[in-house]
N, C-alpha and C positions, 0 to 999 in steps of 0.2 A: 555510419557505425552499424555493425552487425549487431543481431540479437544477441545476447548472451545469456548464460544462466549463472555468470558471477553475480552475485547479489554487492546492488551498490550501494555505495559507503553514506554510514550516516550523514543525516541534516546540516549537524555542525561540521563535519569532513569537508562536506560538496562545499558547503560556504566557505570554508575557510581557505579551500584548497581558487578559488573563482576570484575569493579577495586577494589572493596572492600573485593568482597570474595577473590578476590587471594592475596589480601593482607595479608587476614585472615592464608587462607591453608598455605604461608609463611611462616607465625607466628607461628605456629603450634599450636593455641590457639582453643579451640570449641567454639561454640557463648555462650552455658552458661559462659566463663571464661570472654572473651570479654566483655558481661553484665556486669558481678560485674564489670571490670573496667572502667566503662563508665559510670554505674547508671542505667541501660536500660533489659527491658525483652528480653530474648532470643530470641520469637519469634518478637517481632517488629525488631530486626537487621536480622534477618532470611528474612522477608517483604523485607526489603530494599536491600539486597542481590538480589535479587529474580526479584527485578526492578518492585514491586506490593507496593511500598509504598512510597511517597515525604521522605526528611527529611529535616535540615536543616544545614547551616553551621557550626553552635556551635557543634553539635555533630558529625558530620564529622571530625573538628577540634579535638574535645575531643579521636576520633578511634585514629587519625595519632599520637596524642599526647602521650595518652595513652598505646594505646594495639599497634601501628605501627610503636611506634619511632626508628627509624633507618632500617627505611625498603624502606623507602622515600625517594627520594632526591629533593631540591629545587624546581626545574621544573615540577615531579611529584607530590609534595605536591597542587601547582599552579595549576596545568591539574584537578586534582582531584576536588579542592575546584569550577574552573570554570563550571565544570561541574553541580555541585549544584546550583551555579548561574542560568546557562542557564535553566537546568529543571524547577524553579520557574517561569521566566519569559518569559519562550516559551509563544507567544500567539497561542489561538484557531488561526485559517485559517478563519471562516467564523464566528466572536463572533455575527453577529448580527441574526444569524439565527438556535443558541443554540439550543434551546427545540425544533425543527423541527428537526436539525438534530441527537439529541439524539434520539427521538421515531423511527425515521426512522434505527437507529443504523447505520451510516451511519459515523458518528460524528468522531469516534476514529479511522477508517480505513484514512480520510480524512488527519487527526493529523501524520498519519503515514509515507503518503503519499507524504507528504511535505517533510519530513526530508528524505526521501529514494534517494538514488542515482543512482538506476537504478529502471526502472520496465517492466516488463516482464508477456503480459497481452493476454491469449485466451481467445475465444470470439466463441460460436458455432450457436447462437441466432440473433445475433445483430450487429452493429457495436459496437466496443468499447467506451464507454463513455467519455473517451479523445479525442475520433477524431470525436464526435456529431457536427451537429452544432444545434442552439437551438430549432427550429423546428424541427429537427427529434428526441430531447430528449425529449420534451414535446409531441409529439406524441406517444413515448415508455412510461413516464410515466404514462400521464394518467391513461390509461386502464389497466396499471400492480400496479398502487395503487388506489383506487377505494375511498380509504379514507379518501383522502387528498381533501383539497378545490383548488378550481382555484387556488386559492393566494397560495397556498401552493406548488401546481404544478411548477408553476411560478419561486419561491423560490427556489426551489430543479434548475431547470432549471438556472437560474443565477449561483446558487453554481459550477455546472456541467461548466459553459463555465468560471468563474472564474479559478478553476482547470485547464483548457487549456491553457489560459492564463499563471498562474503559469511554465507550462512545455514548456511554449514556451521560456519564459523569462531567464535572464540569469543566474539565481539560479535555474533553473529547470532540474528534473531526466531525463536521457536516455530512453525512451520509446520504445520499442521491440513488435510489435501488430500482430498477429496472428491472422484471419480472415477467419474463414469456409464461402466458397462461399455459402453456403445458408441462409449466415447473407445477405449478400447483394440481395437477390433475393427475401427478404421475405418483403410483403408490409406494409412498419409502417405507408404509407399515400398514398399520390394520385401518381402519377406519377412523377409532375413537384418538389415536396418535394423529393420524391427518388432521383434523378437526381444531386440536390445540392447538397444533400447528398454523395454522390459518388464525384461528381466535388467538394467538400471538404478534401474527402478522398485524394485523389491525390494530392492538395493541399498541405495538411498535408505529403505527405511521401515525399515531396519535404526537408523538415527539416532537419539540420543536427543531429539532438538528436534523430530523429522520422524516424522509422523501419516500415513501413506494409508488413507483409505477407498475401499470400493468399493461402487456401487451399482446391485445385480446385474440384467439386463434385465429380470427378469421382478418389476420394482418398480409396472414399468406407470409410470400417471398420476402425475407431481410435482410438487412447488413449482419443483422445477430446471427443468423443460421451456421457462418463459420465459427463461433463458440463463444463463451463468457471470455468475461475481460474484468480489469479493475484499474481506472484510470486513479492515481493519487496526484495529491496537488499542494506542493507546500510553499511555507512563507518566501518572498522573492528574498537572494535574486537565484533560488534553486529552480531546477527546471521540473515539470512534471515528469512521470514514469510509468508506463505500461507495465501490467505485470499480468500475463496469460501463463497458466498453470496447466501443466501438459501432464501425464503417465509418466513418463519417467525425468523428466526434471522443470524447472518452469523458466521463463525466456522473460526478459526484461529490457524494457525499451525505452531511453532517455532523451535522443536526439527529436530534435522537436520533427524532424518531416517523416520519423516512422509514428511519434506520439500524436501526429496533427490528425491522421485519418481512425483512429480510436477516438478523439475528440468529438472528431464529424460524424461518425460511425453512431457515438450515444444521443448527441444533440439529434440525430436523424429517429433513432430508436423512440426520445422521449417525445418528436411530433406525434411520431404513429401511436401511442399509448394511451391509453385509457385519460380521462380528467380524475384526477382525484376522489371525487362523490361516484364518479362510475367505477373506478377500480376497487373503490369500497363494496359496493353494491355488488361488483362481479364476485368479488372473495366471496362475501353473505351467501351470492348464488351456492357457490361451491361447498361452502358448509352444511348449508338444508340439504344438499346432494347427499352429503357425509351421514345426513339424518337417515336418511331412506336404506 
């Protein structure tokens, strides 16, 4: 599977769409056969398979009836149909800030985000946009979107510390942060802005859900040096997703032999990194710097 910058389909979608094809392969039915008995074109059940298309629960119902009776039982039939439930009524995360963060493409990583159970985020630039706090996001935005208005700046900036919020809370994913010391040394503002920045970061790896590592300059040559990344990871039987965020759109990766070497890429990153009481210590370093 090629990379794409389709943003793919919710938690409850991919599940349902994975319980249906192996319902299918089961059956030993093809999706032309499954059409005629259901009423339906091959490739719109193919779509939905595929977790690239909504459906609803009449024809859900119509599959288990139809093409899947007796492959079901009670509790699965139940699993199944809630799952069609839940994908209708997932809300957005940020609905009042839709068309901002559609152009931004920013939108369906967001969507993703939320339902994911763990995530697993380097960072070779920056700090990680989970552990910002709002002045040093709107410092990074700015200047790296040039196109946005104030207000829109702003906006983006809320969405970002809402997102924190989320992970902090107690429905929020496992956070894993991997951090090239050259994110921390690089100036997004004045001094006394860096500072908090960092006295935040600390903060943050205080958490029990929330991991930082550090990956101290004198690492040299990386796997990281070709750029950030954000591995997510949700409940089975969904597959993990790569989501690498480019200038003009971001690329996402589901099959597991392009998501295996970002895998091996971070667990390689988090040997080379700091221990924990040293990546503290190095921050500290970087702060007393901030003093001078």
């Amino acid at each position: 599977m090629a990379p794409t910058n389709e943003v793919p389909a919710s938690v409850f979608r991919r599940e349902l769409g994975l319980r249906l094809r192996d319902l299918r392969k089961e059956s030993g039915l093809t999706l032309a056969e499954v059409g005629e008995l259901v009423g339906v074109h091959h490739g719109h059940l193919s779509r939905i398979e595929r977790g690239q298309r909504a459906t609803t629960e009449r024809l859900v119902q119509d599959l288990l009836d139809k093409a899947y009776a007796g492959l079901v039982t009670d509790v699965s039939r139940m699993q199944i149909l809630d799952l069609v439930r839940a994908d209708s009524v997932k809300e957005e995360p940020h609905p009042r800030h839709r068309a901002l963060l559609a152009s931004t493409q920013i939108g369906g990583y967001l969507r993703l985000e939320r339902s994911a159970r763990s995530l697993k985020a380097y960072e070779l630039a920056l700090v990680t946009g989970l552990l910002q706090t709002d002045e040093y996001a709107e410092a990074v935005i700015r200047p790296m979107r040039p196109d946005l208005t104030a207000g829109e700046v702003r906006a983006l900036v809320k969405v970002r510390m809402k997102r924190q919020e989320w992970l902090l809370g107690a429905d929020g994913a496992t956070l894993e942060a991997v951090i090239d010391e050259a994110a921390l040394r690089r100036p997004v503002g004045p001094p006394d802005l860096m500072k908090r920045q960092m006295e935040h970061l600390l903060s943050m790896a205080e958490h029990e859900r929330v991991s930082v590592r550090l990956l101290p300059l004198e690492t040299g040559v990386h796997a990281g040096l070709y750029g950030s990344f954000m591995v997510m990871d949700f409940p089975a039987p969904n597959p993990s997703i790569v989501w690498v965020e480019g200038l003009a759109h971001s690329l996402y990766f589901e099959d597991r032999e392009r998501v295996e070497p970002y895998d091996e890429a971070f667990n390689g990153l988090c040997k080379k990194a700091l221990p924990p009481a040293e990546a503290v210590s190095r921050i500290e370093k970087v702060i007393k710097e901030l003093h001078q």
